[in-house]
MDTraj code that builds the backbone (N, CA, C; nanometers):
import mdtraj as md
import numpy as np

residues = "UNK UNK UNK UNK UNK UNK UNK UNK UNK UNK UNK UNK UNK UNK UNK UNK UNK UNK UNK UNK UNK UNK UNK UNK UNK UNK UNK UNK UNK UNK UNK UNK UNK UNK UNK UNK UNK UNK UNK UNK UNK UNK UNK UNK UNK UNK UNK UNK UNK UNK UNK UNK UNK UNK UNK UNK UNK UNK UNK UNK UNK UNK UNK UNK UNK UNK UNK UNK UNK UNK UNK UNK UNK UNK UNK UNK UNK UNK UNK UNK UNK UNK UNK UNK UNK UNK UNK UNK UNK UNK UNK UNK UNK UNK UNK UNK UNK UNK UNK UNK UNK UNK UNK UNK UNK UNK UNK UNK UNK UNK UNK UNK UNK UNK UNK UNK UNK UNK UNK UNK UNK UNK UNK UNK UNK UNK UNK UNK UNK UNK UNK UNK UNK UNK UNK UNK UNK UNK UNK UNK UNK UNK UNK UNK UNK UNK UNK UNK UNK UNK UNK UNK UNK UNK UNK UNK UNK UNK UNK UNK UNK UNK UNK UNK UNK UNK UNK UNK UNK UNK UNK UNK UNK UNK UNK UNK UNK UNK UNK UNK UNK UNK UNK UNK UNK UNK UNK UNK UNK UNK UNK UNK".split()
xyz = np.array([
    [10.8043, 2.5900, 19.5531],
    [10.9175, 2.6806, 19.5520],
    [10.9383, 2.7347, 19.6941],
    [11.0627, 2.7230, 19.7349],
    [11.0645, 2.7967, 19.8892],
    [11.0712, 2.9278, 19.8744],
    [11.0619, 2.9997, 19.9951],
    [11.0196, 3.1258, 19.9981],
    [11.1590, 3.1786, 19.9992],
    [11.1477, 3.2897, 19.9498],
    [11.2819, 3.3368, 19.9016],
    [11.3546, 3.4197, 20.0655],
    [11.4698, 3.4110, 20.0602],
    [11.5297, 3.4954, 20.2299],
    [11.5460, 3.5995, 20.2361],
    [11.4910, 3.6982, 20.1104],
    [11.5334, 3.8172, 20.0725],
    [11.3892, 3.8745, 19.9884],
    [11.3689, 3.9913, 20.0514],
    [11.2233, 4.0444, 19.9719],
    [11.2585, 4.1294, 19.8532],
    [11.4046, 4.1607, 19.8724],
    [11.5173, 4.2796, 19.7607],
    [11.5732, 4.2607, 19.7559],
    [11.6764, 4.3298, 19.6566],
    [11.8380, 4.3394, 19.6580],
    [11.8654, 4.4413, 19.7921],
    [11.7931, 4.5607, 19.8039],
    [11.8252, 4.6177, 19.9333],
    [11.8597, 4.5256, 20.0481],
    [11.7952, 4.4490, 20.1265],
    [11.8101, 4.3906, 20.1852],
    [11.9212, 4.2579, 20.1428],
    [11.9540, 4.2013, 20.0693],
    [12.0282, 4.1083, 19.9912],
    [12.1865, 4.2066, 19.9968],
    [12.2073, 4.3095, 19.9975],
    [12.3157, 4.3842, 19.9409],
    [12.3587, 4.3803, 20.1129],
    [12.2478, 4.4275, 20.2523],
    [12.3149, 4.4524, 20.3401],
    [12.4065, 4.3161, 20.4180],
    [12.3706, 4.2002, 20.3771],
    [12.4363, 4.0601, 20.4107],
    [12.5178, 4.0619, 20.3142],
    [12.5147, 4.0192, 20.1821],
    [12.5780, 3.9289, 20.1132],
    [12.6866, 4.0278, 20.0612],
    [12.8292, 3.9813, 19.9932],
    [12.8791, 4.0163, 19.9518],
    [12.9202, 4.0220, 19.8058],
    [12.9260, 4.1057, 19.7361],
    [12.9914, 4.0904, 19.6317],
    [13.1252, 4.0526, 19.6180],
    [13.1056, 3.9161, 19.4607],
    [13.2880, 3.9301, 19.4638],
    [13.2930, 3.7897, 19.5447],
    [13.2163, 3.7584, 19.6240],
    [13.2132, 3.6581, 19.7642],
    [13.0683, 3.5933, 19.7181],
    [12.9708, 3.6471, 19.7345],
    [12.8297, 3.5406, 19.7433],
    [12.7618, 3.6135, 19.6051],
    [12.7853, 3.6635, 19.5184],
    [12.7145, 3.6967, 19.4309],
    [12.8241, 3.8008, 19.2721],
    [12.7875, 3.8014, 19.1983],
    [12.8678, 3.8612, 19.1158],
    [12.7722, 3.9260, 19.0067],
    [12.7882, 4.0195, 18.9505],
    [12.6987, 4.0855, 18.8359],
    [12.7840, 4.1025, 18.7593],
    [12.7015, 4.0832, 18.5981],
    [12.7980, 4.1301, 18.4745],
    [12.6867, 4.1585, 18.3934],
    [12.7258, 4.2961, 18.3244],
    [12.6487, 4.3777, 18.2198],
    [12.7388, 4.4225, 18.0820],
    [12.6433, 4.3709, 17.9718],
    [12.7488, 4.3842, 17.8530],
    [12.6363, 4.4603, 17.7229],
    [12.6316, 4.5759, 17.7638],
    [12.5720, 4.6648, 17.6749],
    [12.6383, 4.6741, 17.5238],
    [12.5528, 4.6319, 17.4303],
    [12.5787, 4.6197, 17.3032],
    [12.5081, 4.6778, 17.1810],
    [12.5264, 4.7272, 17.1106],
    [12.4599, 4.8133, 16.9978],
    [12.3093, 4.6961, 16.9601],
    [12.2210, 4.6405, 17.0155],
    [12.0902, 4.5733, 16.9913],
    [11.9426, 4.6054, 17.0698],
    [11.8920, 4.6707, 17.0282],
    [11.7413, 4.7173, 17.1110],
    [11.6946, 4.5589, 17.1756],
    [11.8112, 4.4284, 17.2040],
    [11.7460, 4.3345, 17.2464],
    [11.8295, 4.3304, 17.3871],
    [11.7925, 4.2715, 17.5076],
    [11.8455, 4.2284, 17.6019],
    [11.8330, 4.0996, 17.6400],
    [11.9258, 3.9939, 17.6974],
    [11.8893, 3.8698, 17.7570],
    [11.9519, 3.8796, 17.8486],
    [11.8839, 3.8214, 17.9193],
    [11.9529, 3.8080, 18.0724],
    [11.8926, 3.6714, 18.1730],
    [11.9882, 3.6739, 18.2760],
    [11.9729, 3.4971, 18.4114],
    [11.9815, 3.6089, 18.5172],
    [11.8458, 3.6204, 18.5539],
    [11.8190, 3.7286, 18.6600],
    [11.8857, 3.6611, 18.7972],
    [11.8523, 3.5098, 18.7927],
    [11.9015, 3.4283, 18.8774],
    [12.0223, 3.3218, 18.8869],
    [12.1005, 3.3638, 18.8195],
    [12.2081, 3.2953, 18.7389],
    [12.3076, 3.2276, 18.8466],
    [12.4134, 3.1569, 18.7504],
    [12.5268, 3.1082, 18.8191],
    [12.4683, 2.9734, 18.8736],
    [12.5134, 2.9767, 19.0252],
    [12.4662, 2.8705, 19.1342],
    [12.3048, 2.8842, 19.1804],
    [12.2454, 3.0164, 19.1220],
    [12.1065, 3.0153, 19.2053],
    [11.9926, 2.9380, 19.1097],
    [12.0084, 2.9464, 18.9522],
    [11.9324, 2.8371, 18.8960],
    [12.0164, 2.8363, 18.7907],
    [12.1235, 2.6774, 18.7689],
    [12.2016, 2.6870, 18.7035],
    [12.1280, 2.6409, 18.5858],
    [12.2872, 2.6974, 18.5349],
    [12.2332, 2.6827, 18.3038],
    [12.1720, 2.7726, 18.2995],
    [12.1524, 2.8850, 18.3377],
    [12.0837, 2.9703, 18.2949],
    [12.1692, 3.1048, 18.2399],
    [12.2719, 3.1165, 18.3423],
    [12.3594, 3.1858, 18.2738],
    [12.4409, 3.1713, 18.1026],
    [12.4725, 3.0322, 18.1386],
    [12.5485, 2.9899, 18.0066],
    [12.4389, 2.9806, 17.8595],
    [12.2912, 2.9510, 17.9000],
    [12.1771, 2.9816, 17.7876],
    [12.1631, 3.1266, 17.7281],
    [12.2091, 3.2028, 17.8689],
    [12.2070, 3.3626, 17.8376],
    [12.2938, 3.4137, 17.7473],
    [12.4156, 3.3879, 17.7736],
    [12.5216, 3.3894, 17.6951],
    [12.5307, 3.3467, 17.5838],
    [12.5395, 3.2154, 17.5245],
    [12.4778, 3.1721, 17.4144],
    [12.3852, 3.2282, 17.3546],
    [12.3142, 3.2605, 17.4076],
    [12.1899, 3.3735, 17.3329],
    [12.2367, 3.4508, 17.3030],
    [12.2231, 3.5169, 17.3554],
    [12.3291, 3.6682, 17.3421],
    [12.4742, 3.6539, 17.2145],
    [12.5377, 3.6037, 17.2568],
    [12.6466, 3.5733, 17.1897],
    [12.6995, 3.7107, 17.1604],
    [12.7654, 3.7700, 17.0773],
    [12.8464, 3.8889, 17.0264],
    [12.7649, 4.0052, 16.9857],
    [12.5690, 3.9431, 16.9337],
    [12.5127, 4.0662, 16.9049],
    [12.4469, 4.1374, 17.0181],
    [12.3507, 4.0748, 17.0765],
    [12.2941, 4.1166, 17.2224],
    [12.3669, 4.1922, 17.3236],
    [12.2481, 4.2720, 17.4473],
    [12.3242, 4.3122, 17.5523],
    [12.3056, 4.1769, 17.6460],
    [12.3809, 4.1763, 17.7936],
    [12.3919, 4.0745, 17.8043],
    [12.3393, 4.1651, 17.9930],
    [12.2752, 4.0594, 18.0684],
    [12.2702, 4.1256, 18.1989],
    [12.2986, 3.9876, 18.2860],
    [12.3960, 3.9426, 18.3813],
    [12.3718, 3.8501, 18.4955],
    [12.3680, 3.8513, 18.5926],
    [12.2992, 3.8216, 18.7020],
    [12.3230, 3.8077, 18.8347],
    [12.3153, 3.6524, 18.9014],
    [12.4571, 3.6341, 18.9639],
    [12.4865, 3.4742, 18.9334],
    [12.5168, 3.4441, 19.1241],
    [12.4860, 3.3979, 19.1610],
    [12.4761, 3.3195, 19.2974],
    [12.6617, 3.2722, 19.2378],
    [12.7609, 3.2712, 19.3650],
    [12.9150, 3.2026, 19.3418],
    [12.9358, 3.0709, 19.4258],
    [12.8699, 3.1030, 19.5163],
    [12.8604, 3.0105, 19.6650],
    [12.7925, 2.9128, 19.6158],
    [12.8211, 2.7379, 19.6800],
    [12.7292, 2.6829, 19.6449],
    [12.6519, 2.6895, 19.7985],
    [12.4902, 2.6832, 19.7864],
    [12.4207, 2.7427, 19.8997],
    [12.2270, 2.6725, 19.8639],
    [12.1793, 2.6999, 19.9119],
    [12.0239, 2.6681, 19.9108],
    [11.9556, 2.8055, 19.8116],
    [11.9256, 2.7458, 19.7296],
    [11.8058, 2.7952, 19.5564],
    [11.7697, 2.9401, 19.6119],
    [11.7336, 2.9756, 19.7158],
    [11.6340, 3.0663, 19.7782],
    [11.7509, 3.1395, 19.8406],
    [11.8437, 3.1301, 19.8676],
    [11.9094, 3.1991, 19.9383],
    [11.9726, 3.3624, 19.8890],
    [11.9739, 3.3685, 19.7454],
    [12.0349, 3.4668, 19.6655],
    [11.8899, 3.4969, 19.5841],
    [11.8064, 3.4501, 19.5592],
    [11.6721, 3.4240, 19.4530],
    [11.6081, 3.5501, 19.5201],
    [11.5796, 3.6435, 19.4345],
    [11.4582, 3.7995, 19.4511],
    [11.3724, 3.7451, 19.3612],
    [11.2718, 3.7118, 19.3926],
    [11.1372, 3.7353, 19.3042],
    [11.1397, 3.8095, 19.1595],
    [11.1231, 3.8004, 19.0527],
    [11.1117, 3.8562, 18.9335],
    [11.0318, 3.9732, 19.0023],
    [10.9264, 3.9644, 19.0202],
    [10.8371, 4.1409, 19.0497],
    [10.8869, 4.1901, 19.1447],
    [10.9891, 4.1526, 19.2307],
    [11.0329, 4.2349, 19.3218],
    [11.1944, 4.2763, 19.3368],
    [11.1810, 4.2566, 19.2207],
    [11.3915, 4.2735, 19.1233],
    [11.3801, 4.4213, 19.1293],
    [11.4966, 4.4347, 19.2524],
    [11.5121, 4.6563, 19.2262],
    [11.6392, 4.6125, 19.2344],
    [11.7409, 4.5299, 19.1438],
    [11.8666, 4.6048, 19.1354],
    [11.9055, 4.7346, 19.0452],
    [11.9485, 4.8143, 19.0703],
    [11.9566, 4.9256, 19.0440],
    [12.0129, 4.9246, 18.9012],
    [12.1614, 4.8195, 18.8813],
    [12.2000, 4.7935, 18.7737],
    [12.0992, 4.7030, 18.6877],
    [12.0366, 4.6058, 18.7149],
    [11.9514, 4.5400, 18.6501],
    [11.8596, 4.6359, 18.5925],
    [11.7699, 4.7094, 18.6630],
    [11.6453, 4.8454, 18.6124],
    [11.6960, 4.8807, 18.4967],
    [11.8270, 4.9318, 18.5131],
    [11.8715, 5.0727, 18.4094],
    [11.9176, 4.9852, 18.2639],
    [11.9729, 4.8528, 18.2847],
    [11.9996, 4.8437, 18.1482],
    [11.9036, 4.7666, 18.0519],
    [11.8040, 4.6615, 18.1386],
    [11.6107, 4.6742, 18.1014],
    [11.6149, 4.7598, 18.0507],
    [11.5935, 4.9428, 18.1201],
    [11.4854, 5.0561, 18.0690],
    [11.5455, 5.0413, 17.9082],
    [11.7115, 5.0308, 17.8874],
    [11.7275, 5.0818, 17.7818],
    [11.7163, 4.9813, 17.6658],
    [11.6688, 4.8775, 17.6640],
    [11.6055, 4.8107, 17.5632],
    [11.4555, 4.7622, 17.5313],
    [11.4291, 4.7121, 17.3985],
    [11.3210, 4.7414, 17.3424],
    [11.2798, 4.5933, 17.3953],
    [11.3428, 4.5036, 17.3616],
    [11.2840, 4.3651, 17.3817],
    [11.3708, 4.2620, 17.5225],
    [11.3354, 4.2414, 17.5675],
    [11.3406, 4.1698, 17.6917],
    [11.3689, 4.0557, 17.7326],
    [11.4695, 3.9316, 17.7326],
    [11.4402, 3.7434, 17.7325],
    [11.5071, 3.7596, 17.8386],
    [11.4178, 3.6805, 17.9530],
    [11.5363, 3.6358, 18.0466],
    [11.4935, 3.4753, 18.0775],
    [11.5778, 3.4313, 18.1026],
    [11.6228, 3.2675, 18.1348],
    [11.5991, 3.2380, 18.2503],
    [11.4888, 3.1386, 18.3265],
    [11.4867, 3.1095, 18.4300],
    [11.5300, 2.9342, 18.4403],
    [11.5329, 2.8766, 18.5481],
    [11.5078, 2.7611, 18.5835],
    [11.3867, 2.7143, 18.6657],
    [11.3490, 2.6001, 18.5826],
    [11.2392, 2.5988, 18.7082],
    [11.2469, 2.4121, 18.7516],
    [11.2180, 2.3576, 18.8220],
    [11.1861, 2.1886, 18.9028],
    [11.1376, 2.1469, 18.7758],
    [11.1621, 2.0183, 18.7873],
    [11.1145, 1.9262, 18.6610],
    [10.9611, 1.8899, 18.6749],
    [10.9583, 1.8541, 18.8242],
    [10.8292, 1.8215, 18.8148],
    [10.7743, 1.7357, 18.7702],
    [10.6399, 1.7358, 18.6392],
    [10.6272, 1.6069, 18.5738],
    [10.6124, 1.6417, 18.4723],
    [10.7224, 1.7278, 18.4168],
    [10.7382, 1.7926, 18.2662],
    [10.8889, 1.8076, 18.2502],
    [10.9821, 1.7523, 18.2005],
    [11.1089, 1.7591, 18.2504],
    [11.1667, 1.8256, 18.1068],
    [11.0667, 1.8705, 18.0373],
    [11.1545, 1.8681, 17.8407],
    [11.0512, 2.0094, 17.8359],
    [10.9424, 2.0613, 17.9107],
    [10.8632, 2.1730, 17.8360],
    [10.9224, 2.3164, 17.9209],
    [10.9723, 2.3972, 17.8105],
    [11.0190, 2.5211, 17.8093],
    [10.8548, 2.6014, 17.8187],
    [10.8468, 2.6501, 17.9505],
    [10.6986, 2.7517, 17.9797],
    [10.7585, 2.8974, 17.8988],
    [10.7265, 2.9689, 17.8033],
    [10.7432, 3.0766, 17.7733],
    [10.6378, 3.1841, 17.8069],
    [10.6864, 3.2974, 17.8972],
    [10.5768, 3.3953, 17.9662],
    [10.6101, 3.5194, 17.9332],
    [10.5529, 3.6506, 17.9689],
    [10.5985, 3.7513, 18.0309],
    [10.4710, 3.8638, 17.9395],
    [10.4846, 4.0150, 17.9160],
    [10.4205, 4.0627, 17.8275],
    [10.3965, 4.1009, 17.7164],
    [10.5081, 4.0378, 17.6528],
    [10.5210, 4.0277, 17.5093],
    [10.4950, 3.9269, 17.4109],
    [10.3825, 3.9066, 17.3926],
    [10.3082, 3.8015, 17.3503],
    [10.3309, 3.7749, 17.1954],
    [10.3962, 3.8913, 17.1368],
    [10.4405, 3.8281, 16.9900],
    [10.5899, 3.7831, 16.9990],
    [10.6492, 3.8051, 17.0676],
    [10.7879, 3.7827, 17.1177],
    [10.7540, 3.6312, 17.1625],
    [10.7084, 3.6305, 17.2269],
    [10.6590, 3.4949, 17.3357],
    [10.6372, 3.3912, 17.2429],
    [10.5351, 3.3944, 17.1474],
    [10.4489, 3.3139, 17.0888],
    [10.5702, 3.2532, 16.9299],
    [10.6277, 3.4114, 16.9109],
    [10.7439, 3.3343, 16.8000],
    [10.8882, 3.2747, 16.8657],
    [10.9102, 3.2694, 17.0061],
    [10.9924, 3.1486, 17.0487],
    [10.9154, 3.0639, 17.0773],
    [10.8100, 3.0349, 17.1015],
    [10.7467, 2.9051, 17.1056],
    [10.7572, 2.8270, 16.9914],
    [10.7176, 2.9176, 16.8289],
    [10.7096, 2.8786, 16.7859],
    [10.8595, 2.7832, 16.7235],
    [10.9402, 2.9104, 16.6889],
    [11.1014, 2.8696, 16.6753],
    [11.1069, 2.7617, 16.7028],
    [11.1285, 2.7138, 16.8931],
    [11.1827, 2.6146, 16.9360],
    [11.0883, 2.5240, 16.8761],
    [10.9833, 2.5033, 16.8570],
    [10.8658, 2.4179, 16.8754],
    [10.9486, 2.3558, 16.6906],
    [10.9513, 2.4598, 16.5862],
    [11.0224, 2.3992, 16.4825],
    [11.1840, 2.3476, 16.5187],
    [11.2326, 2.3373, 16.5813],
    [11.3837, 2.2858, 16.6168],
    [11.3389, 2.1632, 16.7173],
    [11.2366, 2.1062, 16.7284],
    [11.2238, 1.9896, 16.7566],
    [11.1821, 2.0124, 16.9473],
    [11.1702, 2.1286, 17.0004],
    [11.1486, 2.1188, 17.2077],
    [11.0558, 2.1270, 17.1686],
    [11.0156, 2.1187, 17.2995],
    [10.8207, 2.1263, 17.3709],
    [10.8849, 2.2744, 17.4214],
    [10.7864, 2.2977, 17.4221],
    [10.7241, 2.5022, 17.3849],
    [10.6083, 2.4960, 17.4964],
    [10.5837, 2.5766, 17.5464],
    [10.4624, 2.6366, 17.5423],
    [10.4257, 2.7898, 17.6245],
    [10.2752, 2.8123, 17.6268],
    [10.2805, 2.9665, 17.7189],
    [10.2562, 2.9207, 17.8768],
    [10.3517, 3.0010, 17.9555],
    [10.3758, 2.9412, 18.0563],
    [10.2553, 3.0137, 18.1285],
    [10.1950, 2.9557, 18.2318],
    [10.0618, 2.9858, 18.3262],
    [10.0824, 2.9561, 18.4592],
    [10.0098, 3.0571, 18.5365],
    [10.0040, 3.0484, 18.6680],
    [10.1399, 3.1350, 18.7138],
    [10.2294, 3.1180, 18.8207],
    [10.3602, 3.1276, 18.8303],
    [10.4619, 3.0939, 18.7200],
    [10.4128, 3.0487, 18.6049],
    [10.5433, 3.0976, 18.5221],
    [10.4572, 3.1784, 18.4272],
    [10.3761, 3.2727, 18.4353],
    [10.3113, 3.3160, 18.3250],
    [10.4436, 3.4717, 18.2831],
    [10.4776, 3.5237, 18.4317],
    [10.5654, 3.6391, 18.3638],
    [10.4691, 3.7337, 18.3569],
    [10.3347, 3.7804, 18.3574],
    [10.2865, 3.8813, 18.3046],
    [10.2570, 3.9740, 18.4771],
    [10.3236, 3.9851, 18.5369],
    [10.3205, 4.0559, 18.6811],
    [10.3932, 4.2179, 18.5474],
    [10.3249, 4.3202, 18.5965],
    [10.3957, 4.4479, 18.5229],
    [10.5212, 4.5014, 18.5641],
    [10.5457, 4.4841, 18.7243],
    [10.6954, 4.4967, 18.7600],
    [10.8062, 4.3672, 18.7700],
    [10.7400, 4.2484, 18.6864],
    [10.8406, 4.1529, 18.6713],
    [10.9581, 4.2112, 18.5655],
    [11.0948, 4.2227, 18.6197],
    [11.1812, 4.2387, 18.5542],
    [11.1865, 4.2748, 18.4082],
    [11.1838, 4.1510, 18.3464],
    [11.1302, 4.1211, 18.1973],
    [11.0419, 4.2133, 18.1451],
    [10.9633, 4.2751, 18.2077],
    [10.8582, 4.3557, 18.1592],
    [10.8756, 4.5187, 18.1969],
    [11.0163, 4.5587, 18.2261],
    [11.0382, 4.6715, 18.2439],
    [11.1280, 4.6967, 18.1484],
    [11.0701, 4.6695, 17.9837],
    [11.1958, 4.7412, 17.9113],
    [11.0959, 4.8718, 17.8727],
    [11.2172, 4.9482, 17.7669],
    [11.1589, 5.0857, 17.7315],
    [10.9563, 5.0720, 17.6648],
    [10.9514, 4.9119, 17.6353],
    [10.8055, 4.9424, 17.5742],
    [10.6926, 4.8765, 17.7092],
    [10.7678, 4.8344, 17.8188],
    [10.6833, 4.7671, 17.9094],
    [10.6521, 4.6482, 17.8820],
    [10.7380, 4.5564, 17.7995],
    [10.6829, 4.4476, 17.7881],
    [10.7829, 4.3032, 17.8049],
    [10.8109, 4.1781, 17.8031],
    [10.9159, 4.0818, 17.7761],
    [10.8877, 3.9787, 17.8085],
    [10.9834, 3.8711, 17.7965],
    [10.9069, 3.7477, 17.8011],
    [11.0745, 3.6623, 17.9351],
    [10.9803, 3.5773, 17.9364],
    [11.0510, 3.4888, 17.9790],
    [11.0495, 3.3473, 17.9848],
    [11.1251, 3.2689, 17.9779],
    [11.1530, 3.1704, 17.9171],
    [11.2066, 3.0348, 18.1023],
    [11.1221, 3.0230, 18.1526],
    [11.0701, 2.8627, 18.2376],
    [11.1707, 2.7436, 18.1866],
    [11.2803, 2.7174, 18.2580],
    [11.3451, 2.5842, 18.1555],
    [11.3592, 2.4807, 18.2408],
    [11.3300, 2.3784, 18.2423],
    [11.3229, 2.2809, 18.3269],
    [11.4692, 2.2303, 18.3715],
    [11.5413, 2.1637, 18.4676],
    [11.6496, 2.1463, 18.4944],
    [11.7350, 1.9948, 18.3884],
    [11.5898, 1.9595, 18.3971],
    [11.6352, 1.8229, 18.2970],
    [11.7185, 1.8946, 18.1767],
    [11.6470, 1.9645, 18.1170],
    [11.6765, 2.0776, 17.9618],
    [11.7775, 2.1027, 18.0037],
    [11.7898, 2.1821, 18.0872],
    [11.9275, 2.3078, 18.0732],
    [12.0280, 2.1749, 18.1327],
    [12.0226, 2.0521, 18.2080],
    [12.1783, 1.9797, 18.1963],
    [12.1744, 1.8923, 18.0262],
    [12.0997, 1.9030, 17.9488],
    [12.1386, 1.8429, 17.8514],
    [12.1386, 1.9325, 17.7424],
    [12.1592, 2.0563, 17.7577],
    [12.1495, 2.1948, 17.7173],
    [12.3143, 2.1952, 17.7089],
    [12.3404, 2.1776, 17.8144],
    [12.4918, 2.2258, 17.8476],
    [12.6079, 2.1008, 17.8272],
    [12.5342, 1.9910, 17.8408],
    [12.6190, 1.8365, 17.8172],
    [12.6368, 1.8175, 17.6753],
    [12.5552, 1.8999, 17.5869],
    [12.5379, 1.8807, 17.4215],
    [12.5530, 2.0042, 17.3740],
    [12.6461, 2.0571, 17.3095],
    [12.6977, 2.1974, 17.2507],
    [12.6150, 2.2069, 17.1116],
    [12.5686, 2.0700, 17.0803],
    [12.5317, 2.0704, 16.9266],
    [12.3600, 2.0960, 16.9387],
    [12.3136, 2.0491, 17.0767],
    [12.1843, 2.0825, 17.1123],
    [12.1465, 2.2461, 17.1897],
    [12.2699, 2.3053, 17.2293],
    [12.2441, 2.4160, 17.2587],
    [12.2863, 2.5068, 17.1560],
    [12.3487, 2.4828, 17.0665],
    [12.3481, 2.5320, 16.9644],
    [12.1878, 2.5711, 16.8947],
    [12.1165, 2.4721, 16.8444],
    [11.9953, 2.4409, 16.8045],
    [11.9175, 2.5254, 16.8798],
    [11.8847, 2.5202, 17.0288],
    [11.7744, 2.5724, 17.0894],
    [11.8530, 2.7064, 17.0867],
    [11.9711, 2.7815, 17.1320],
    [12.0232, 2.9365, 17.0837],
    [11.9629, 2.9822, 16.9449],
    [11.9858, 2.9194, 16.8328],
    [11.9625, 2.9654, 16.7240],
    [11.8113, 2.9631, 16.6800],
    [11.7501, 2.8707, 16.8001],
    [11.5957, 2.9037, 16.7598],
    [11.5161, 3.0481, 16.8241],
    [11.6144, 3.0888, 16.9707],
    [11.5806, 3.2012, 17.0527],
    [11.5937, 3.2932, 16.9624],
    [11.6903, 3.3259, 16.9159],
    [11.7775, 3.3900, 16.8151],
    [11.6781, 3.4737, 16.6993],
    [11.6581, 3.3659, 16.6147],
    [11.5791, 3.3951, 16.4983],
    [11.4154, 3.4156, 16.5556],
    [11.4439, 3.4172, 16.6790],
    [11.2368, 3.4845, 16.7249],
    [11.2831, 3.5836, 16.7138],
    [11.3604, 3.5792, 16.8095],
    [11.3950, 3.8106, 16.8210],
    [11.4344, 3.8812, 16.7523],
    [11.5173, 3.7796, 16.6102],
    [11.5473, 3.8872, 16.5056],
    [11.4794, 3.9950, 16.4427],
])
top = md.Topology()
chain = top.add_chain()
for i, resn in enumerate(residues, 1):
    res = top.add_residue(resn, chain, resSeq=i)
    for name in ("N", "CA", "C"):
        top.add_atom(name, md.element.get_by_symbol(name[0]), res)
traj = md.Trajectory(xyz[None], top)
């Protein structure tokens, strides 16, 4: 993973522009659940549109989406080192936590790493997807998620997960409405 060009949004806010190199959208909704693409848009795509889909009409919804097309790292804050101000506040106010990452295929191009500190949350989307036919598993090392100021893990109970998706997944995620259907409705029924 390259090193990111930005240690904050502080620093990220005094270059980049909104509107121009970055865009946020927050959709607070009557559900103690939140999902969110901390890194969305152009910075790890499909992640936004998984968010959304998740989310759909009941969820709150949080994005921060790269507009520019540009280099992975260029808009990318570290999960433990996420201080957007809008991001914090609408975390604090929910109970449960999913956010959507992307990660390199690597030599796993189909396994969804599921991390963060919510380990019954975690363990029943593993399981979900794992019955809707994906590879599941608990994500380790750098995708484990369990850092205490990783994003995900700053809701009102301190805890959340996050969800590692390989790039292979999320373009056949998004090329198949009938397959993102399937893996939404398996996220879905964990967090219910």
């Amino acid at each position: 993973m390259p090193k990111d060009k930005y240690s904050s949004f502080k620093e990220l806010y005094v270059v980049e522009k909104d509107g121009t190199d970055y865009q946020k959208r927050a959709v607070k909704r009557a559900s103690d659940c939140l999902i969110m693409a901390p890194h969305g848009g152009r910075i790890e795509p499909g992640t936004s549109e998984l968010s959304i889909a998740v989310a759909s009409e009941d969820h709150s919804l949080y994005l921060f989406e790269g507009i520019r097309k540009r280099p992975h790292s260029d808009l990318h804050v570290t999960s433990h080192k996420y201080d957007d101000e809008k991001a914090i506040e609408i975390v604090r106010e929910h109970a449960v936590v999913v956010a959507f990452h992307g990660r390199k295929d690597r030599d796993d191009p189909t396994t969804v790493h599921v991390g963060g500190l919510d380990a019954d949350t975690r363990d029943a989307i593993i399981k979900e997807l794992q019955l809707e036919g994906f590879h599941a598993a608990v994500g380790c090392d750098e995708l484990a998620g369990e850092h205490k100021d990783n994003i995900c893990n700053r809701g009102s109970r301190s805890l959340g997960v996050q969800l590692e998706i390989p790039k292979f997944l999320r373009d056949a995620l998004l090329s198949k409405p009938d397959l993102l259907d399937q893996f939404s409705r398996a996220v879905r029924k964990a967090i219910a």
